[in-house]
N, C-alpha and C positions, 0 to 999 in steps of 0.2 A: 696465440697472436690475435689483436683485434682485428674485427672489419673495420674498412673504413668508416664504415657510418657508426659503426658503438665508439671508434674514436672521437668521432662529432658530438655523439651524442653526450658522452665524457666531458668534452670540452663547454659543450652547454650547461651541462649541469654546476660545474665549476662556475663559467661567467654566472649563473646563475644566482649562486652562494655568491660571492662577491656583491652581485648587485644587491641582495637582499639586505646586505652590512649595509651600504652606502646610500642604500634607501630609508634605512632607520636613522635619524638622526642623533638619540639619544644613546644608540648604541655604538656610534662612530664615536661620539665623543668619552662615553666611559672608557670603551676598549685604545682609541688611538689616544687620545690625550690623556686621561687618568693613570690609563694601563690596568685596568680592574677588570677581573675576570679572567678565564683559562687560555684565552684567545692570548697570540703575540701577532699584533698585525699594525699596521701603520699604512700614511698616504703611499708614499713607497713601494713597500709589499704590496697592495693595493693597483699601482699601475704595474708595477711590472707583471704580475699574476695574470692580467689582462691582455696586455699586447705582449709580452717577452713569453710567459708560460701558455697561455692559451692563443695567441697571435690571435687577439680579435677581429682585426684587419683582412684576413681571410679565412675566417672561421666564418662570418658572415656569408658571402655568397657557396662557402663551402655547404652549408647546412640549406641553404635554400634552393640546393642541386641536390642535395641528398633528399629534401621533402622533410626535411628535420624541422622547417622554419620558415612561417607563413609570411607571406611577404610585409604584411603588417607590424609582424613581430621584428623583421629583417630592417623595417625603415625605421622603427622606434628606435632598437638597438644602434643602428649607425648615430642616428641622431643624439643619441646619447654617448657614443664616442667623438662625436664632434665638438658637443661642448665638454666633454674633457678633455680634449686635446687642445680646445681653444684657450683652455684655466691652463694648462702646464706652463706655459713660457713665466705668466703670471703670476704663478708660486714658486718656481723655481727657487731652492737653497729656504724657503721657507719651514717652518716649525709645523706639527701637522694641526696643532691650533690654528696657528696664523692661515694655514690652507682652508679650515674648516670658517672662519671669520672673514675670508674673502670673499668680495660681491662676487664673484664668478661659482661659489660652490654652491646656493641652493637653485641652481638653475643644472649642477651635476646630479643632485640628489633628488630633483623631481622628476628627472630624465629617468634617472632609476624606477623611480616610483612608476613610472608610466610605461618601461617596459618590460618591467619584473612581473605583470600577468599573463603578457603575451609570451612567454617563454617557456617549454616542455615545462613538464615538473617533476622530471626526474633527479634523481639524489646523483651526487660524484660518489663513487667507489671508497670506501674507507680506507684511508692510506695504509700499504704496505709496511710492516718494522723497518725495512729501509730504506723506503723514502719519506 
């Protein structure tokens, strides 16, 4: 069984991976729009991985009681859940092109940029054959 902090740290490491997709732009567009390459991932996968699998909502102040996550790191990060919680209503039932072509996404994707160095740099665990 984990501790609780190698579960945090888990969980960082994942938002991590995510935001490094959503930070590249040319690789959001190959992988979610083309579909080119190994990856099956879309806008979708993408938020729910976030707040549904990793519940970034309080993974945040979790890690920064744990000392997982400097408070710097902890304000980028919120801030970059904010402007993508402030894009969702706005895409809603959208294509993940038409998400990526909305004035609301390069302001998700810089968020990324901006808080993808302040974050451990730890790797997520290699998934298990059955999950």
């Amino acid at each position: 069984m984990l501790s609780e902090n190698e579960g945090i740290r888990i969980r960082l490491a994942y938002v991590r991976k995510f935001l490094a997709g959503v930070a590249d732009d040319a690789y959001v567009r190959r992988v979610w729009v083309e579909g080119l390459g190994k990856e099956v991932w879309c806008f979708t996968e993408f938020v729910c991985g976030l707040y549904d699998d990793m519940s970034l909502a309080a993974l945040i102040p979790e890690a920064v009681r744990a000392g997982l996550l400097k408070t710097n790191a902890a304000v980028a990060l919120q801030e970059f859940s904010d402007k993508l919680e402030q894009l969702l209503p706005l895409v809603e039932g959208m294509s993940d092109l038409e998400v990526l072509d909305h004035p609301g996404w390069p302001g998700v994707s810089t968020a990324a940029r901006t808080v993808l160095p302040l974050l451990p740099k730890d790797r997520p665990p290699p998934r298990s054959p059955a999950g």
